[in-house]
Backbone as XML, in Angstrom:
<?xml version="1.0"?>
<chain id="A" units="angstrom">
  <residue number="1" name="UNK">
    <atom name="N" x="31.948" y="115.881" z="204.878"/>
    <atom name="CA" x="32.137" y="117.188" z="205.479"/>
    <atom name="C" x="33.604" y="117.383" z="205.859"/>
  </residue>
  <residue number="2" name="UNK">
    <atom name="N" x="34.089" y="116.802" z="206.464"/>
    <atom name="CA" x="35.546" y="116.446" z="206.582"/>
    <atom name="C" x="36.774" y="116.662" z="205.677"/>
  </residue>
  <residue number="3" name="UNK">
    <atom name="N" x="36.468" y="115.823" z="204.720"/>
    <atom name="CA" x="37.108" y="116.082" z="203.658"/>
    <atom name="C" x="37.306" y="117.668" z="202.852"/>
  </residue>
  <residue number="4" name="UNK">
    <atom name="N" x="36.050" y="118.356" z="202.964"/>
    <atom name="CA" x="35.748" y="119.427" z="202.391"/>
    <atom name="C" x="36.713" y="120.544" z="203.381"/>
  </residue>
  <residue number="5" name="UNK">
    <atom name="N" x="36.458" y="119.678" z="204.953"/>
    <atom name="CA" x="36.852" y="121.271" z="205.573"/>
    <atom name="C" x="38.223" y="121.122" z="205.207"/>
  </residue>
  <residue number="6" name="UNK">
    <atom name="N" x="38.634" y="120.167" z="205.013"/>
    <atom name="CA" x="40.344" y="120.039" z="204.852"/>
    <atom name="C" x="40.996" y="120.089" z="203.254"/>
  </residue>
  <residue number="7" name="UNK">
    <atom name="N" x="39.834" y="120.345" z="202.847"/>
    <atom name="CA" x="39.772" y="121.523" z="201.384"/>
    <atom name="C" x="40.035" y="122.730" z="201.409"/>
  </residue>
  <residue number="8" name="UNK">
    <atom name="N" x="39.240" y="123.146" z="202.547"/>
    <atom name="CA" x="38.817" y="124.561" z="202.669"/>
    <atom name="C" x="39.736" y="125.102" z="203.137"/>
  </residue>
  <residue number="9" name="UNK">
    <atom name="N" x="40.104" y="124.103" z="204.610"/>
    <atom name="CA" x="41.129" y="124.706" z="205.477"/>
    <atom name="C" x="42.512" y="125.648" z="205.163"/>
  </residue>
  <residue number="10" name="UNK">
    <atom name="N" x="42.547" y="126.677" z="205.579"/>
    <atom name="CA" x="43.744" y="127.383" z="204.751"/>
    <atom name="C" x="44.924" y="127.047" z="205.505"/>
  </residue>
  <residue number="11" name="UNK">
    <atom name="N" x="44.916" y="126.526" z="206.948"/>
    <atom name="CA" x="46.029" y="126.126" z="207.425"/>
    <atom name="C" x="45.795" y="124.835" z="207.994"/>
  </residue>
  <residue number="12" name="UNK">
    <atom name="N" x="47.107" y="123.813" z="208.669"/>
    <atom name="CA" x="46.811" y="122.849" z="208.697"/>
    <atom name="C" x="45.850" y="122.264" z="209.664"/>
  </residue>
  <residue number="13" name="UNK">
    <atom name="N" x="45.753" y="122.915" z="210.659"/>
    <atom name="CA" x="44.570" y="122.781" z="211.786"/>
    <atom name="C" x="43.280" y="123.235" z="211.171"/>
  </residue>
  <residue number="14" name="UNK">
    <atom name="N" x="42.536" y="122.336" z="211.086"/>
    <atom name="CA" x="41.037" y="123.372" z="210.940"/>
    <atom name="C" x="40.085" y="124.113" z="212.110"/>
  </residue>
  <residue number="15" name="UNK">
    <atom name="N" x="40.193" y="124.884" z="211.509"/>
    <atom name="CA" x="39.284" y="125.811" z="212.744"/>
    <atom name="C" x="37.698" y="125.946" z="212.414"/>
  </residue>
  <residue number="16" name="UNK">
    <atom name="N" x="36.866" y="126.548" z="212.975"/>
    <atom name="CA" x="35.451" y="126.991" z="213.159"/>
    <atom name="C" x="35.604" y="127.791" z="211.750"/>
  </residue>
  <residue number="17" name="UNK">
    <atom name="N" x="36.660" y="128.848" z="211.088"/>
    <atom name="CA" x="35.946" y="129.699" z="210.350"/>
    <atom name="C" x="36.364" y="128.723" z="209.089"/>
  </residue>
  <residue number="18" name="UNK">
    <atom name="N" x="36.683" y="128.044" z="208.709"/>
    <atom name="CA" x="37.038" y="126.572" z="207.743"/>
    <atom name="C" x="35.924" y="125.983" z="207.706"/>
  </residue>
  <residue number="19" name="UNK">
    <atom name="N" x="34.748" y="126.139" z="208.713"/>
    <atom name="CA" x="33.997" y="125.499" z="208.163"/>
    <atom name="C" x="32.362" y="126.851" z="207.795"/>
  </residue>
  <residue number="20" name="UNK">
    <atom name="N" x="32.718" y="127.479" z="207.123"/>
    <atom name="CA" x="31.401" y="128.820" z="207.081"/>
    <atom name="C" x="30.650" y="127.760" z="205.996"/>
  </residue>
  <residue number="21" name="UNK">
    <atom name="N" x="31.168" y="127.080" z="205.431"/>
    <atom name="CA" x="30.148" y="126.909" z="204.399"/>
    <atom name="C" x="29.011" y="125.666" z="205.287"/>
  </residue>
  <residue number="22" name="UNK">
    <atom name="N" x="29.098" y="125.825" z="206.822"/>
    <atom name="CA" x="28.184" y="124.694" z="206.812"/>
    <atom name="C" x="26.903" y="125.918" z="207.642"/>
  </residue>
  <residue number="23" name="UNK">
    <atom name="N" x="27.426" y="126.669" z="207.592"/>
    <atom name="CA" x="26.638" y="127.898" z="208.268"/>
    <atom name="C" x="26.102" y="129.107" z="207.107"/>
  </residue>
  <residue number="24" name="UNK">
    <atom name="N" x="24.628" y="129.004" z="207.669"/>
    <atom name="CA" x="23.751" y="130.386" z="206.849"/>
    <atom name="C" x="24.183" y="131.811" z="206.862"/>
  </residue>
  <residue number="25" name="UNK">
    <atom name="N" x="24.525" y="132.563" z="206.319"/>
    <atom name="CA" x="24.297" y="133.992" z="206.665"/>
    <atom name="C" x="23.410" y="134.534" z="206.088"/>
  </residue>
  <residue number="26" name="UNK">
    <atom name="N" x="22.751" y="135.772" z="207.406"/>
    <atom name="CA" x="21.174" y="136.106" z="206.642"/>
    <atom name="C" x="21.871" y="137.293" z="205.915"/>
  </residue>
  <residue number="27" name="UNK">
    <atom name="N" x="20.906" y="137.699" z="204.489"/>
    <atom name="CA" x="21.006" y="138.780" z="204.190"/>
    <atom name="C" x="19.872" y="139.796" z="203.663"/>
  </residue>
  <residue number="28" name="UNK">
    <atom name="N" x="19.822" y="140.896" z="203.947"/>
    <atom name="CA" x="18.461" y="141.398" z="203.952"/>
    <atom name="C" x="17.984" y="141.740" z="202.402"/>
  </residue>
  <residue number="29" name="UNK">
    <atom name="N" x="16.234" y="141.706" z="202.399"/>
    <atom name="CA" x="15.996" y="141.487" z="201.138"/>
    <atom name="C" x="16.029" y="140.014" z="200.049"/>
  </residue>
  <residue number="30" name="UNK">
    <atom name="N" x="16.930" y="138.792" z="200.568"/>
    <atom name="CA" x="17.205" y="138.065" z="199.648"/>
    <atom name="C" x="16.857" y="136.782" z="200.695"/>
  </residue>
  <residue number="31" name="UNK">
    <atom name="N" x="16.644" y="135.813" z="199.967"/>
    <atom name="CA" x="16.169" y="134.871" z="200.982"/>
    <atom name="C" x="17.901" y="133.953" z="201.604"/>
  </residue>
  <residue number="32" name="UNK">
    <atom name="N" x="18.044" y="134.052" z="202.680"/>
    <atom name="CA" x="19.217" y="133.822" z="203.436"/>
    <atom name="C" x="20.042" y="132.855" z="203.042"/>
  </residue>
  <residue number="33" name="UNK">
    <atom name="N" x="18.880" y="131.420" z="202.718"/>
    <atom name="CA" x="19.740" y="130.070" z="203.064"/>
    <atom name="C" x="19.933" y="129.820" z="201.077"/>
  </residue>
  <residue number="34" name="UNK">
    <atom name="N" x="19.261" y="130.719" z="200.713"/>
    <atom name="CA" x="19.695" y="130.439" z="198.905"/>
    <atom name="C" x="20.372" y="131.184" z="198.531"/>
  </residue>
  <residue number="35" name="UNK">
    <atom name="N" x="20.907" y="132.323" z="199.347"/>
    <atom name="CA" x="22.375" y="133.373" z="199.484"/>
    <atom name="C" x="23.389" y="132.607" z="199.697"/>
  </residue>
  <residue number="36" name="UNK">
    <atom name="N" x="23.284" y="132.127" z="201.385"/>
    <atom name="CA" x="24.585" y="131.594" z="201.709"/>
    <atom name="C" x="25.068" y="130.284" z="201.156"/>
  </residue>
  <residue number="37" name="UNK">
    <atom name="N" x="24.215" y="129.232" z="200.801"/>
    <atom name="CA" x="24.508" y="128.129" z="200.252"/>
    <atom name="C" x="25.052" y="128.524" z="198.345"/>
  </residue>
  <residue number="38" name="UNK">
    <atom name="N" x="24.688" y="129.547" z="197.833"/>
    <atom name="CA" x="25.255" y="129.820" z="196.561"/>
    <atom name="C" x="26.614" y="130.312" z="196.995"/>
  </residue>
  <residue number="39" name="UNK">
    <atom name="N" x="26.546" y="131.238" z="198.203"/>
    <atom name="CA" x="27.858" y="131.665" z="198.167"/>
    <atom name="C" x="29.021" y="130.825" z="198.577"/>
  </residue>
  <residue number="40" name="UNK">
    <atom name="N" x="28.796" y="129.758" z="199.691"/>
    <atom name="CA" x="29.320" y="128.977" z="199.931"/>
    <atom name="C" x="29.882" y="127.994" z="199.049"/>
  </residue>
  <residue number="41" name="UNK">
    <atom name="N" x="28.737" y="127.149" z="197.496"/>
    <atom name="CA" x="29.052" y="126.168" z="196.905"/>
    <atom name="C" x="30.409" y="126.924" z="196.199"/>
  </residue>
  <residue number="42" name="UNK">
    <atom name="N" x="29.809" y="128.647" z="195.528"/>
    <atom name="CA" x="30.955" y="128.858" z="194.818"/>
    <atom name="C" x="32.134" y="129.330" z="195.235"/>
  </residue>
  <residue number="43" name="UNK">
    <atom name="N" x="32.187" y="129.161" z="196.553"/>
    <atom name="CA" x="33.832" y="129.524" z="197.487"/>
    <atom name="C" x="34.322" y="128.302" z="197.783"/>
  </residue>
  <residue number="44" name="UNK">
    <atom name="N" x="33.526" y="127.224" z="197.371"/>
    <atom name="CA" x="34.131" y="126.119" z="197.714"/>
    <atom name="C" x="34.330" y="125.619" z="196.234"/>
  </residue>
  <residue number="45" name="UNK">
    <atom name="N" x="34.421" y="125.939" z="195.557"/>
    <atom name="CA" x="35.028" y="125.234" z="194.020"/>
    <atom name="C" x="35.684" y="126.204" z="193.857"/>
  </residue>
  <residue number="46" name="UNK">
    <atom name="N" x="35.557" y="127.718" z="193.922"/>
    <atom name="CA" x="36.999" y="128.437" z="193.566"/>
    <atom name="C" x="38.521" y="127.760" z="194.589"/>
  </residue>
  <residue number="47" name="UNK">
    <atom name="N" x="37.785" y="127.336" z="195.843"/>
    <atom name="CA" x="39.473" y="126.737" z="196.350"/>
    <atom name="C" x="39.665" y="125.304" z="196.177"/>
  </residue>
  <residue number="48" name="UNK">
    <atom name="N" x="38.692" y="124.826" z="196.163"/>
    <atom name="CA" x="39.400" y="123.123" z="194.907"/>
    <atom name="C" x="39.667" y="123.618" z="193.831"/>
  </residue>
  <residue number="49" name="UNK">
    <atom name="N" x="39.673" y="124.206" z="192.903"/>
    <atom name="CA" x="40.193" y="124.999" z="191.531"/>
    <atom name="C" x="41.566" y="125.338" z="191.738"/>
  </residue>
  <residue number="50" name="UNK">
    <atom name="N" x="41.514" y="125.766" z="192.723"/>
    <atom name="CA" x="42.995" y="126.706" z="193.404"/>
    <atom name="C" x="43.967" y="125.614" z="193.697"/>
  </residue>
  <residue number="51" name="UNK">
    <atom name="N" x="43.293" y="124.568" z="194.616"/>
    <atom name="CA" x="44.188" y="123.519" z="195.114"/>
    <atom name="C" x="44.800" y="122.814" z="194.001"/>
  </residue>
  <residue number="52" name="UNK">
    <atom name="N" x="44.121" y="122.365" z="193.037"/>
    <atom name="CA" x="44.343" y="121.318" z="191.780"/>
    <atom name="C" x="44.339" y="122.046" z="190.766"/>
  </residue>
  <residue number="53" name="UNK">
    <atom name="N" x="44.759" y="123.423" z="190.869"/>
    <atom name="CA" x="45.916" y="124.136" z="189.884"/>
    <atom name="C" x="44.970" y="124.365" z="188.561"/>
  </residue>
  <residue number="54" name="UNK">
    <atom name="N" x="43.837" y="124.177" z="188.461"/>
    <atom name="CA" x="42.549" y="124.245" z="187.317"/>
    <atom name="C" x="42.200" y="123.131" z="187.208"/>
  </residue>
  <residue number="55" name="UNK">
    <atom name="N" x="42.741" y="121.823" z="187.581"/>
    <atom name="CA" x="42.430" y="120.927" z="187.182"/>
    <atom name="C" x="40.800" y="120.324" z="187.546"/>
  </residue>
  <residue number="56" name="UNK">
    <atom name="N" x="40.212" y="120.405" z="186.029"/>
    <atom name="CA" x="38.665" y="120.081" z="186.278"/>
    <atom name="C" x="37.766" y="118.193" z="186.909"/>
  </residue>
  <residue number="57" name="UNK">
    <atom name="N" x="39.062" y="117.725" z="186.837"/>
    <atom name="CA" x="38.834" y="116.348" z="186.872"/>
    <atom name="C" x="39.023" y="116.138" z="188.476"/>
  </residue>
  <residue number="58" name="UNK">
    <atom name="N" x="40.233" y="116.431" z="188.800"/>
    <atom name="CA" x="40.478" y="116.207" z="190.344"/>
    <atom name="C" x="39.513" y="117.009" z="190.762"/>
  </residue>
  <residue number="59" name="UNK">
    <atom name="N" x="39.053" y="118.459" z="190.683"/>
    <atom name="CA" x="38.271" y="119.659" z="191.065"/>
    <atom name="C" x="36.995" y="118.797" z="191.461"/>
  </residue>
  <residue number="60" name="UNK">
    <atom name="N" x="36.302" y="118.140" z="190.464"/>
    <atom name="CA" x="35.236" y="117.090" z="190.405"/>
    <atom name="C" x="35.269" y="116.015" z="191.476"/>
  </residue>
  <residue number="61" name="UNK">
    <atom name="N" x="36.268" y="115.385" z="191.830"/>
    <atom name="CA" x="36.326" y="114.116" z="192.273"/>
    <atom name="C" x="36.345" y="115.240" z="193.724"/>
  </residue>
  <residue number="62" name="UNK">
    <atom name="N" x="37.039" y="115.718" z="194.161"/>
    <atom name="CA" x="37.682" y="116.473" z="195.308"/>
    <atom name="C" x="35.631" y="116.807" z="196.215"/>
  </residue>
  <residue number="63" name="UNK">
    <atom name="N" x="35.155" y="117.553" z="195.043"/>
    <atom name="CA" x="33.935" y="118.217" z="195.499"/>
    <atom name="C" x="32.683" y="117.224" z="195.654"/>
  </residue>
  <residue number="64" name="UNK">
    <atom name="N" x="33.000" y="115.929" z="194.953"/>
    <atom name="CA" x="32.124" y="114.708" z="194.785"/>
    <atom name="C" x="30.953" y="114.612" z="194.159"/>
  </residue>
  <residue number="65" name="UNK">
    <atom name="N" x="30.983" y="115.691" z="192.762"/>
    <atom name="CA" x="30.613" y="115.945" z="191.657"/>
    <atom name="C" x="31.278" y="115.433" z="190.405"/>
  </residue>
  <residue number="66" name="UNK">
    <atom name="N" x="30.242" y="115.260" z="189.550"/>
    <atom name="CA" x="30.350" y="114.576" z="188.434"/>
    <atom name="C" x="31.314" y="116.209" z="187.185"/>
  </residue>
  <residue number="67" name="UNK">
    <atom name="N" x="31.907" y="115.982" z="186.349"/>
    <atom name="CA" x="32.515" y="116.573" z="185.630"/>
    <atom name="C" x="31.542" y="117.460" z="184.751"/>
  </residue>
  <residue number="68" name="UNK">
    <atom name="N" x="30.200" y="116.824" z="184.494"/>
    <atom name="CA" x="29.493" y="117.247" z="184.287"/>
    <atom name="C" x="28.564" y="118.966" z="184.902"/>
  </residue>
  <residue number="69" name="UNK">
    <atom name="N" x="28.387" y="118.226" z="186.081"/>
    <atom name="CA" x="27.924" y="119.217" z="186.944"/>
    <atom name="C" x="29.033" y="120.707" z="187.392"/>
  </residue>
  <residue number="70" name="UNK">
    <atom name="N" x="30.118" y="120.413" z="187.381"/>
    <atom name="CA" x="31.122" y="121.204" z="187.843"/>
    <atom name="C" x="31.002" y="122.212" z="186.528"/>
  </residue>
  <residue number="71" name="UNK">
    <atom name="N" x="31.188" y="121.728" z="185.376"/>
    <atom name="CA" x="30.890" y="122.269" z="184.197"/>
    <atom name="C" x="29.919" y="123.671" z="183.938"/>
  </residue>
  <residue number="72" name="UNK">
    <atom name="N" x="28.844" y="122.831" z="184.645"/>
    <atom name="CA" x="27.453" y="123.897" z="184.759"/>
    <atom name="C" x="27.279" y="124.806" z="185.529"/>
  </residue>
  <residue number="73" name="UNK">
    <atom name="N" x="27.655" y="124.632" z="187.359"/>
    <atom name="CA" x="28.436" y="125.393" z="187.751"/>
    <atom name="C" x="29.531" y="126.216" z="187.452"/>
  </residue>
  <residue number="74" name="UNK">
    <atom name="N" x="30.186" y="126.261" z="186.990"/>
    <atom name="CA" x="31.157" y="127.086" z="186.691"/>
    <atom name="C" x="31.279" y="127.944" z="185.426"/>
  </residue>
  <residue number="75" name="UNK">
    <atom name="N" x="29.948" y="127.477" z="184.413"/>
    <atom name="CA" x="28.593" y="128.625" z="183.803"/>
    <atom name="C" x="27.909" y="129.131" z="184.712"/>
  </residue>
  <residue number="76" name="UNK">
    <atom name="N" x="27.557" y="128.338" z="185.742"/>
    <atom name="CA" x="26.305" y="129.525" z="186.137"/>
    <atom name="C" x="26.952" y="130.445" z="187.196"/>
  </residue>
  <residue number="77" name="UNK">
    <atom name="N" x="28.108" y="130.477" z="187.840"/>
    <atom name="CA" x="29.010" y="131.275" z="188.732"/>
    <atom name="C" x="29.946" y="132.148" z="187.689"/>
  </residue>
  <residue number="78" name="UNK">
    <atom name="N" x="30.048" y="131.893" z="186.227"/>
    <atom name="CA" x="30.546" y="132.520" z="185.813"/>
    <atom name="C" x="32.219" y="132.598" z="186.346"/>
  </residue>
  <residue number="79" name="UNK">
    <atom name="N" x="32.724" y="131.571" z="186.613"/>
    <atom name="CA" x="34.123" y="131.233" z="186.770"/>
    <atom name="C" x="35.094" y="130.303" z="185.968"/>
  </residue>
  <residue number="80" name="UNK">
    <atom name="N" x="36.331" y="130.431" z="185.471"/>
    <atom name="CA" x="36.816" y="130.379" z="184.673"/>
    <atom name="C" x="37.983" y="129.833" z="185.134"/>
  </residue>
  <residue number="81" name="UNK">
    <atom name="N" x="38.072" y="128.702" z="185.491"/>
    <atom name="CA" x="39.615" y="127.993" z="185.854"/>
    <atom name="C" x="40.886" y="127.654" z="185.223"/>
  </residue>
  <residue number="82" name="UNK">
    <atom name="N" x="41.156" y="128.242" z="184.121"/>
    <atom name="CA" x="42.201" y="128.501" z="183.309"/>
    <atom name="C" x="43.179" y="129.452" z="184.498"/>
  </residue>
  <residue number="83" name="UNK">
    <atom name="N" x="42.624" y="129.913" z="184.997"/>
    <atom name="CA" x="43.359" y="131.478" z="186.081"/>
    <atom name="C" x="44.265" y="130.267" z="187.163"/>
  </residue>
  <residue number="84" name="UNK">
    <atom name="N" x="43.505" y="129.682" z="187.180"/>
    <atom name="CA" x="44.556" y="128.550" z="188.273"/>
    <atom name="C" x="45.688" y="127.821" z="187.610"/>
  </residue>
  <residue number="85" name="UNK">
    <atom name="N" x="45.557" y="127.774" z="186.412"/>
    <atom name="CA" x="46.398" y="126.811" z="185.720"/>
    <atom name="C" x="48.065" y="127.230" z="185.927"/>
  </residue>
  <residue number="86" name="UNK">
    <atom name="N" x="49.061" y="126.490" z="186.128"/>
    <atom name="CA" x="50.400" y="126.740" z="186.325"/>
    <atom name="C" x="51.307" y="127.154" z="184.404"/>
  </residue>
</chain>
């Protein structure tokens, strides 16, 4: 968890809103905790993506996913990490 918030963290202190992805938000109509946890996994690989410049290997190791899985994710979010690349 740690590691992640200091992923997440946009500045060097981490604060409470650095860590949303450990928190639900409800949303109406849709079932809450399979909202916020999708929205969360994929805000948290767009900014390891961001951090490691596209790089899919560090991106992997960073999130503590297999290269594999990041892969499939990033079909099923429909995100495209070439956009990070330098």
């Amino acid at each position: 968890v740690l590691e992640r918030a200091v992923i997440l963290a946009e500045e060097p202190v981490i604060r409470a809103r650095d860590l949303h992805f450990l928190f639900a938000q409800r949303q109406t109509g849709t079932n809450p905790t399979v909202f916020s946890l999708r929205h969360a996994e994929m805000e948290q690989i767009l900014r390891v993506l961001k951090l490691t410049k596209g790089n899919k290997a560090e991106a992997a190791r960073l999130l503590g996913i297999t290269r594999d899985t990041l892969y499939r994710k990033l079909r099923e979010y429909r995100l495209d990490p070439s956009q990070w690349k330098p």
